[in-house]
C-alpha positions in Angstrom: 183.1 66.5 -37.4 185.7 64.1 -36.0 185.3 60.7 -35.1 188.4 58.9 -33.7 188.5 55.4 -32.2 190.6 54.9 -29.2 190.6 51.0 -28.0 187.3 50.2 -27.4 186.2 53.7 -27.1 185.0 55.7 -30.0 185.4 59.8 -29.1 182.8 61.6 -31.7 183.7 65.3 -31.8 180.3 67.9 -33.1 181.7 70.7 -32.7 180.6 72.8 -35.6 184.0 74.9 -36.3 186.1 72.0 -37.4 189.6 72.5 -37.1 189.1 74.5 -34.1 189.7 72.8 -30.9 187.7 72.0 -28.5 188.5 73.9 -25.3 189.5 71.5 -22.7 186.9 70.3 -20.4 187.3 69.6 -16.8 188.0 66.7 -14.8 185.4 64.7 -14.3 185.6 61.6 -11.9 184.4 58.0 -13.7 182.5 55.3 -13.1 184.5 53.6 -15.3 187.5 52.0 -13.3 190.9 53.7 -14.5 192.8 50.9 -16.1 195.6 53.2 -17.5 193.5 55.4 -19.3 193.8 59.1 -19.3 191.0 61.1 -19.1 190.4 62.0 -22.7 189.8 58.4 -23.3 187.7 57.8 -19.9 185.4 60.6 -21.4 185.0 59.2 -24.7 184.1 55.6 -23.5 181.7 57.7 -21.5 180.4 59.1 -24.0 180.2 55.9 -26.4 178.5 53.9 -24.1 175.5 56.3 -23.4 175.7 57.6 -26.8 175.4 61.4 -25.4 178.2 63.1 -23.3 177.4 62.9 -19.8 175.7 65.9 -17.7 177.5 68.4 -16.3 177.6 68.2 -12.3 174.6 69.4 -10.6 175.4 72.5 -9.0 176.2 72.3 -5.2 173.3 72.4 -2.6 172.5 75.7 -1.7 173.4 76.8 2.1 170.3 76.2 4.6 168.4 79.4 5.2 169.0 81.1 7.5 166.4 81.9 10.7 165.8 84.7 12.3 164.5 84.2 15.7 160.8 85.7 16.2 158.8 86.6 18.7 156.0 85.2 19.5 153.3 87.4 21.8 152.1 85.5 24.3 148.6 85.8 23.8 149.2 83.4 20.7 150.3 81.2 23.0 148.2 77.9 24.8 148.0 78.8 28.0 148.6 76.4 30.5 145.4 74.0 31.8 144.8 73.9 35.6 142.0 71.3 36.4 141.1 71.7 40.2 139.4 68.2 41.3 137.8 68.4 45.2 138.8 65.5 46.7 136.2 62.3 47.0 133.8 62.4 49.8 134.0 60.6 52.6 132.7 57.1 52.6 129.4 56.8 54.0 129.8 55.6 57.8 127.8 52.3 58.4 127.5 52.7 62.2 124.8 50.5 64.1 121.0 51.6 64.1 121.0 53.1 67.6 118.0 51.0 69.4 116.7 53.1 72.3 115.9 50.0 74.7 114.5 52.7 77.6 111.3 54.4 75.4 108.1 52.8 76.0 106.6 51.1 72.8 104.0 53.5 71.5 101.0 51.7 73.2 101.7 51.4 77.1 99.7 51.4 80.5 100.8 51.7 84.0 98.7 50.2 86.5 97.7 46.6 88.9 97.4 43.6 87.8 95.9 40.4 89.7 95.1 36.7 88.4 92.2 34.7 88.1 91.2 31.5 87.3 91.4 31.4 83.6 93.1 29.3 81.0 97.0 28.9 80.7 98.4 32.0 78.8 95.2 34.2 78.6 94.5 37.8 80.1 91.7 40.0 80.5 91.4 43.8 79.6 88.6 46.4 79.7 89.1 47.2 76.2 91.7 45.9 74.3 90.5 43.5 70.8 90.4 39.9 71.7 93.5 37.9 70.5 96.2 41.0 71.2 99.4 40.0 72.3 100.4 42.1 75.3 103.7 42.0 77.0 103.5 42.4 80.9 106.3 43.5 83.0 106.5 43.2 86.8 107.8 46.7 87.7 109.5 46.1 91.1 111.7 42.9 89.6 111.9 43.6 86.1 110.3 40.2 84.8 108.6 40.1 82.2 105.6 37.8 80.3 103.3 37.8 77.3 99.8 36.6 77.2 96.8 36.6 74.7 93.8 39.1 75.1 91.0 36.2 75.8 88.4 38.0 78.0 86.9 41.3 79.6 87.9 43.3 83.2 89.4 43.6 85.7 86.6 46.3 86.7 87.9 47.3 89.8 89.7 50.9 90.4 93.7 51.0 90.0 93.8 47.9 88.1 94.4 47.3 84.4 95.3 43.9 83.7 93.8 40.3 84.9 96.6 37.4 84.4 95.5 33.5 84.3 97.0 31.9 87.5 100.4 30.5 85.4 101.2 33.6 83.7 100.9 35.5 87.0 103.2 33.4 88.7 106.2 33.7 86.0 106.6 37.3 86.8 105.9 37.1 90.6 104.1 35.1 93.5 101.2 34.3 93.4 100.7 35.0 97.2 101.7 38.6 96.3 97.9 39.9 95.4 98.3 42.8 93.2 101.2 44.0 91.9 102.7 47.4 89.9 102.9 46.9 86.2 103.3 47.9 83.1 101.8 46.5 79.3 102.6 47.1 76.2 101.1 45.9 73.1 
């Protein structure tokens, strides 16, 4: 064993065959600044201040691996997604209720009508209920009243309808007699 003492640096030698050199070890870069020192001395304050002589290098990375391109079938493989969307429907339309102004109302009569002395608004008919509405309409001008069901006739042939004396005359003269028309109700 050999222990030597170099500046502040103390080189301890184990190596069992004393007398025998050691063999010469190679160049090893330092942490230690190099303040003049040659490398026998870098080594040994090294050494001295970790008490153990410092690891050898680590061996140099091995090369990446190399790849060998594979083959993938294609059955292994995602096939692409196709998503097929039908296109929205069409907004609803909101087009007008059609009113059909020309159909008779589903209760109407064709037929004369005459007037009579009888209160202001009032009609009579051979069988309609007392107090129904009925619309009259003079069919050669087109006019057109309402009155209330308030008495019985007119029983005379070709005639359906009675009017009071006022509500005759807003459809047509009351000179005219009989005239052409047709109720609804």
């Amino acid at each position: 064993m050999r222990i030597a003492a170099v500046g502040a640096a103390v080189v301890v030698d184990l190596d069992p065959s004393v007398g025998t050199p050691a063999p010469p070890s190679p160049p090893r870069p330092s942490a230690l600044p190099d303040a003049g020192l040659t490398e026998s001395t870098q080594v040994a304050a090294a050494t001295d201040a970790g008490g153990a002589p410092p690891p050898p290098p680590p061996p140099p990375p091995p090369p990446p691996p190399t790849t060998t391109p594979t083959t993938v079938k294609a059955a292994s493989q995602p096939r692409p997604t196709t998503t097929t969307t039908s296109p929205p429907p069409p907004p609803p339309t909101t087009a007008p209720p059609t009113t059909d102004t020309t159909a008779p109302p589903r209760n109407s009569q064709t037929g004369g009508a005459s007037w009579y002395d009888a209160p202001a608004g009032t009609c009579a008919h051979r069988s309609l209920p007392f107090g129904t509405i009925v619309n009259v309409t003079n069919q050669s001008s087109g006019a057109s009243t309402t009155c209330r069901v308030a008495d019985r006739g007119p029983y005379v042939a070709g005639r359906i309808i009675d009017l009071s004396r006022d509500t005759f005359a807003r459809i047509a003269s009351t000179s005219s007699g009989v005239i052409e028309v047709r109720i609804t109700w």
